[in-house]
C-alpha positions in Angstrom: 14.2 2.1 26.2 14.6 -1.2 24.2 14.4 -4.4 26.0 17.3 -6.7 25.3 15.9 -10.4 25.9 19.4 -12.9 26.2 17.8 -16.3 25.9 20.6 -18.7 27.8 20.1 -21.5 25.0 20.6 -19.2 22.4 23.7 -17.3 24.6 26.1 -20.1 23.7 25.7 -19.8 20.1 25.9 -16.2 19.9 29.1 -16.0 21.7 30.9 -19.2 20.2 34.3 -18.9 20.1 33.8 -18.9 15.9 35.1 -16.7 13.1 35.7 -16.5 9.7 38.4 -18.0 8.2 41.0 -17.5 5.3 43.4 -20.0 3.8 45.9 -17.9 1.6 45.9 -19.6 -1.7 49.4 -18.0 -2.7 51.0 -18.6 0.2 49.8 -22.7 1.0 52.2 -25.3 0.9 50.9 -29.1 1.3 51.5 -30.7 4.9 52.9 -33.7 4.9 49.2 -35.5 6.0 47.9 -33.7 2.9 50.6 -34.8 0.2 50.1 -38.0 1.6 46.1 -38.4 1.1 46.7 -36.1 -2.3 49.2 -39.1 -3.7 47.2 -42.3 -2.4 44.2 -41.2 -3.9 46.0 -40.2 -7.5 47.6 -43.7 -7.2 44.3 -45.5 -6.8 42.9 -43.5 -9.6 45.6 -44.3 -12.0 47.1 -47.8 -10.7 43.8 -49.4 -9.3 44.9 -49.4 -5.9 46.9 -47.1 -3.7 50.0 -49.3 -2.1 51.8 -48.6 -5.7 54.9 -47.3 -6.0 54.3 -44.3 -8.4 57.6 -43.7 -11.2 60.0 -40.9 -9.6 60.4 -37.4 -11.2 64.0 -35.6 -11.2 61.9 -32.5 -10.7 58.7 -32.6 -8.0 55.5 -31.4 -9.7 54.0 -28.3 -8.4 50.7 -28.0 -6.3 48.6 -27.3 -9.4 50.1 -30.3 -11.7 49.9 -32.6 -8.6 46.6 -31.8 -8.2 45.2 -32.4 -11.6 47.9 -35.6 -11.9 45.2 -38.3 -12.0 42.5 -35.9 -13.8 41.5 -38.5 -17.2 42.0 -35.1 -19.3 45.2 -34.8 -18.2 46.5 -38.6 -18.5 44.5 -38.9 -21.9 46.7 -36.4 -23.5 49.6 -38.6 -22.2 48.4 -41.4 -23.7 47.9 -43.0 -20.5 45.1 -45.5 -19.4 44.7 -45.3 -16.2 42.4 -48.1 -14.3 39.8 -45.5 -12.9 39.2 -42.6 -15.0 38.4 -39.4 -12.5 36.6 -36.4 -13.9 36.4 -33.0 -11.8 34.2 -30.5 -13.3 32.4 -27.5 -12.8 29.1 -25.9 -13.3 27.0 -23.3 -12.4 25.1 -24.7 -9.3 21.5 -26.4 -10.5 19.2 -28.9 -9.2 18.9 -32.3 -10.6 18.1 -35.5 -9.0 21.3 -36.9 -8.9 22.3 -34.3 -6.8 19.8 -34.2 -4.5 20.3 -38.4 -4.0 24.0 -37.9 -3.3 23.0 -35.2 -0.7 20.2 -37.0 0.9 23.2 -40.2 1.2 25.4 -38.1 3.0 23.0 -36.1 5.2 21.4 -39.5 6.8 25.0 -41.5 6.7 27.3 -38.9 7.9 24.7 -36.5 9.8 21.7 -38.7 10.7 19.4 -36.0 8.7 16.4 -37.8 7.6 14.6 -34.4 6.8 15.8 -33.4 3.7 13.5 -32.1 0.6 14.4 -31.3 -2.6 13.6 -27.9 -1.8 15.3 -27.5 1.6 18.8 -29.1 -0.9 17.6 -26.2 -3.2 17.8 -23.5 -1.1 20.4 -24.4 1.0 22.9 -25.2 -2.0 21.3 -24.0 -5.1 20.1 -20.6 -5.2 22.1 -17.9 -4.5 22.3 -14.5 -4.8 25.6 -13.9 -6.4 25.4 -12.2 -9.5 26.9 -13.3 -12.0 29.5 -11.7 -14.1 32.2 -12.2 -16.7 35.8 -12.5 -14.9 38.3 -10.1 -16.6 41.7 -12.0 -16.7 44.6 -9.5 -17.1 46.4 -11.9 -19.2 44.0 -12.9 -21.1 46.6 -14.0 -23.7 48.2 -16.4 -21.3 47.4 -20.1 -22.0 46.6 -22.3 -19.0 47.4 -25.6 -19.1 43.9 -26.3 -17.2 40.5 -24.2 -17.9 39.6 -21.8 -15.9 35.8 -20.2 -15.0 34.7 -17.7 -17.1 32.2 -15.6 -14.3 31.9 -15.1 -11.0 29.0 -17.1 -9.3 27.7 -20.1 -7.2 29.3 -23.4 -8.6 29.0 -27.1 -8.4 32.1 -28.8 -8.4 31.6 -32.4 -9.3 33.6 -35.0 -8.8 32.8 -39.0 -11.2 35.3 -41.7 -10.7 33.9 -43.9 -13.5 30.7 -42.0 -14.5 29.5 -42.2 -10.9 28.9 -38.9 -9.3 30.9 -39.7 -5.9 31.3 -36.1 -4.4 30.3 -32.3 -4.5 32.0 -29.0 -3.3 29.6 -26.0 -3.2 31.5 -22.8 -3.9 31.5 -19.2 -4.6 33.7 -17.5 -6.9 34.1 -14.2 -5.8 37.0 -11.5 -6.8 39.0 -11.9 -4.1 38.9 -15.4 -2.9 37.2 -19.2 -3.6 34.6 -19.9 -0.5 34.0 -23.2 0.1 30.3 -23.4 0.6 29.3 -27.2 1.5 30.9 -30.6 0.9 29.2 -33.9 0.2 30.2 -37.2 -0.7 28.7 -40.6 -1.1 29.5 -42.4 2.4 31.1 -45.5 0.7 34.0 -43.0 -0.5 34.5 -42.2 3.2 37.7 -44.3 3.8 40.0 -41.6 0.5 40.0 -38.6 2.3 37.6 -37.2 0.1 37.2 -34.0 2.2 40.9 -33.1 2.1 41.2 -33.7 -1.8 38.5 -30.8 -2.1 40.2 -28.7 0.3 43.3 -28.8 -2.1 41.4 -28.6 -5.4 39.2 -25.4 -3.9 42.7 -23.3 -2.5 45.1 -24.9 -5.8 42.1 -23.2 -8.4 42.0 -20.0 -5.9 45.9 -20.0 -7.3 45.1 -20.9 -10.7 42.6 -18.1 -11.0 45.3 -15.4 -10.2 47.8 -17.3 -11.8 45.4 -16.8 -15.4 45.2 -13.4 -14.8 42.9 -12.3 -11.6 45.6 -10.8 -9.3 42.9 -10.1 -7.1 42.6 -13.6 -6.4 44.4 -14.9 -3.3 42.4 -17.1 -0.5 40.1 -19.7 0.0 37.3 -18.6 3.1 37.1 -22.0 4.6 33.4 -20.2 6.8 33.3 -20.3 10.4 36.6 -21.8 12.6 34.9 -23.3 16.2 38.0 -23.8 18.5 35.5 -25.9 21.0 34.3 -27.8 17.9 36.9 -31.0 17.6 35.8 -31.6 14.0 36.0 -28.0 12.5 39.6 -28.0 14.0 40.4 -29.4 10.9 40.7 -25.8 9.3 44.1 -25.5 11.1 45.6 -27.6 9.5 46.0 -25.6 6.0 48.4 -23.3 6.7 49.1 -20.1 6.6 45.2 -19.5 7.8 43.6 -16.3 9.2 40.6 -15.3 11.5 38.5 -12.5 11.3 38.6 -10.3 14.4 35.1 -10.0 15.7 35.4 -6.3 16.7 38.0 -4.5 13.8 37.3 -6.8 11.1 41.0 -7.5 10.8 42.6 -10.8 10.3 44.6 -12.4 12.2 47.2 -15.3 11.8 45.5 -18.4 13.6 48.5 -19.3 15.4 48.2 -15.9 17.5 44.3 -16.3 17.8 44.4 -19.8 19.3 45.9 -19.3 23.0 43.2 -16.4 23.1 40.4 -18.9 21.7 41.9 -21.3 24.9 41.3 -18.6 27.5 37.8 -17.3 26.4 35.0 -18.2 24.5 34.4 -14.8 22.8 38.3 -13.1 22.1 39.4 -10.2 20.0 42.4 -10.8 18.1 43.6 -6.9 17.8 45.2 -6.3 20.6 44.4 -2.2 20.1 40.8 -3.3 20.5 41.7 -4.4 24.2 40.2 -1.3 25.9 38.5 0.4 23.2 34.9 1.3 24.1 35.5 -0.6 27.5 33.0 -0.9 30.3 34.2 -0.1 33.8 33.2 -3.2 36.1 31.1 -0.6 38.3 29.5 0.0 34.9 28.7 -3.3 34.0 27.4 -4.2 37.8 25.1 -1.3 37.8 23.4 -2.2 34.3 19.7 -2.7 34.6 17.8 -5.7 34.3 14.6 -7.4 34.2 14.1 -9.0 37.7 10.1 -9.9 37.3 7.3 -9.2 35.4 4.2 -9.0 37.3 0.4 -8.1 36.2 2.3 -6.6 32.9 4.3 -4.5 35.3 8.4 -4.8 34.6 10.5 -4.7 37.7 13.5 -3.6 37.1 17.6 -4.6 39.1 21.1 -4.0 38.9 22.9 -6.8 37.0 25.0 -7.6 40.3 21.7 -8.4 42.2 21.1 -11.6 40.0 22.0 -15.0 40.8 23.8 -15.9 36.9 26.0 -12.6 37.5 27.5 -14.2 40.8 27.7 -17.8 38.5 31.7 -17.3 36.6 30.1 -19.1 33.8 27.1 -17.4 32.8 29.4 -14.0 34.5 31.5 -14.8 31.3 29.3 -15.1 29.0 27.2 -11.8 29.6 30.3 -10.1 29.7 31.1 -11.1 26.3 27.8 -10.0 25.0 28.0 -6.7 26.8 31.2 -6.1 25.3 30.0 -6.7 21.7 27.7 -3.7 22.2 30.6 -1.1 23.8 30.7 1.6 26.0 27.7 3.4 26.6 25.0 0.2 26.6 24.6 0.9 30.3 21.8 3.3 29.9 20.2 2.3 26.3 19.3 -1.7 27.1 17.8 -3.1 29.8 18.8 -6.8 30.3 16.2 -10.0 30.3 18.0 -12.8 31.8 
């Protein structure tokens, strides 16, 4: 019979109240927060400063044009000279030095990391395992007014305002979606917003790709969503987003998942999953578990004789784990508290 150990320091993590998340790239529509970072940061890149009163259109521009507005390929073949010119490229992800500076910059400044290597920033957001190969575009004879990737793969997205390398997004591009890896910026950019620009950019070229041609194309995976973290809350704001259920692998529209998020820590979205494989209470109380280990010799309890199953937090919290495994744990696992 396998022993299960449940560290408590590690109990917390495992049960977080996380999951992935999907922005639909088809479906998004700027908030008002979002168009208003999107145009002060165009305006400063075009007009030298961002209190400007930019010319009126008859006819607003779409996400994709308003995105790539202040892009110096795009005003150069208006014949426009804007103060700042802003280049956003992308490359297959590689090491150089430049990179690695910009990283360490924004890992001490906005993380207080001061133990980063050039091989920890390698593996972390250089090598990858993605595979690359050739994207099929069904409309391959369609011109785009803005190029597209050619393969699937690990990418750099680099942004220079003026030659300087000011900010990287790390992202996959997979056949179904644009995930957003990492995102790092040079801490004197802090006050523009920079990580909502990328935001935008990463979902608007999700678009572009299935607008070229890859119909398979439709989200941007934005990673884990932490309801109890304050500064990942930040995901909820791109709308319309989805969470993974933890149990069906379905998603879920985050407005639904959020009250459930508010009442536990560890919540399935699909409400079919709600007694599937359940555990009677008697069940749970009668599970065995480790309480002493003397001269090698394990002495074994019920989970209701032990002090943390009597505590409603820690109760909570081995409940959740118990219900991860389903029905049937009781007499497979014996518990280590």
């Amino acid at each position: 019979m396998p022993l299960l150990s449940i560290r408590k320091d590690l109990l917390t993590g495992l049960l977080a109240d996380s999951g992935s998340s999907r922005l639909d790239a088809l479906e998004f529509k700027l908030s008002k927060s979002q168009r208003k970072a999107l145009n002060k940061w165009n305006r400063f890149i075009i007009y030298g400063e961002d209190n400007v009163t930019a010319p009126s259109s008859k006819t607003p521009p779409s996400l994709i044009d308003l995105v790539h507005a202040a892009d110096s390929v795009v005003l150069e073949s208006q014949k426009r000279q804007p103060v700042h010119r802003l280049e956003v490229t992308l490359e297959p992800s590689s090491f150089t030095e430049e990179k690695y500076q910009l990283y360490v910059k924004y890992q001490q400044s906005i993380h207080e990391d001061t133990g980063n290597t050039p091989t920890g920033f390698e593996r972390f957001l250089v090598t990858s395992a993605i595979h690359e190969e050739p994207i099929v575009y069904q409309n391959a004879s369609t011109s785009t007014t803005y190029p597209l990737p050619t393969h699937y793969g690990s990418y750099h997205q680099m942004y220079r305002v003026d030659g300087e390398l000011i900010a990287i997004g790390v992202i996959d591009i997979l056949p179904g979606c644009v995930s957003s890896v990492y995102f790092m910026y040079a801490p004197e950019w802090n006050a523009w917003s920079l990580g909502k620009i990328s935001a935008i950019r990463e979902v608007t070229l999700a678009k572009e790709i299935h607008d070229g041609g890859l119909e398979s194309m439709n989200s941007l995976y934005m990673g884990f969503y932490i309801y109890s973290c304050p500064k990942m809350r930040y995901k909820g704001e791109y709308e319309p987003s989805y969470l993974l259920d933890p149990e069906s692998y379905t998603w879920h529209p985050l407005e639904t998942c959020i009250p459930l998020l508010e009442k536990s820590e560890y919540s399935t979205f699909n409400e079919s999953n709600s007694d599937k494989d359940a555990m009677s209470q008697q069940d749970m109380n009668q599970m065995q578990v480790v309480a002493s280990i003397e001269g090698g010799k394990i002495k074994i309890a019920s989970l209701e004789s032990q002090e943390s199953w009597n505590n409603s937090r820690s109760r909570e919290q081995i409940e959740a784990v118990i219900k991860t495994f389903g029905n049937g744990l009781r007499d497979d696992i014996i518990l280590s508290l």
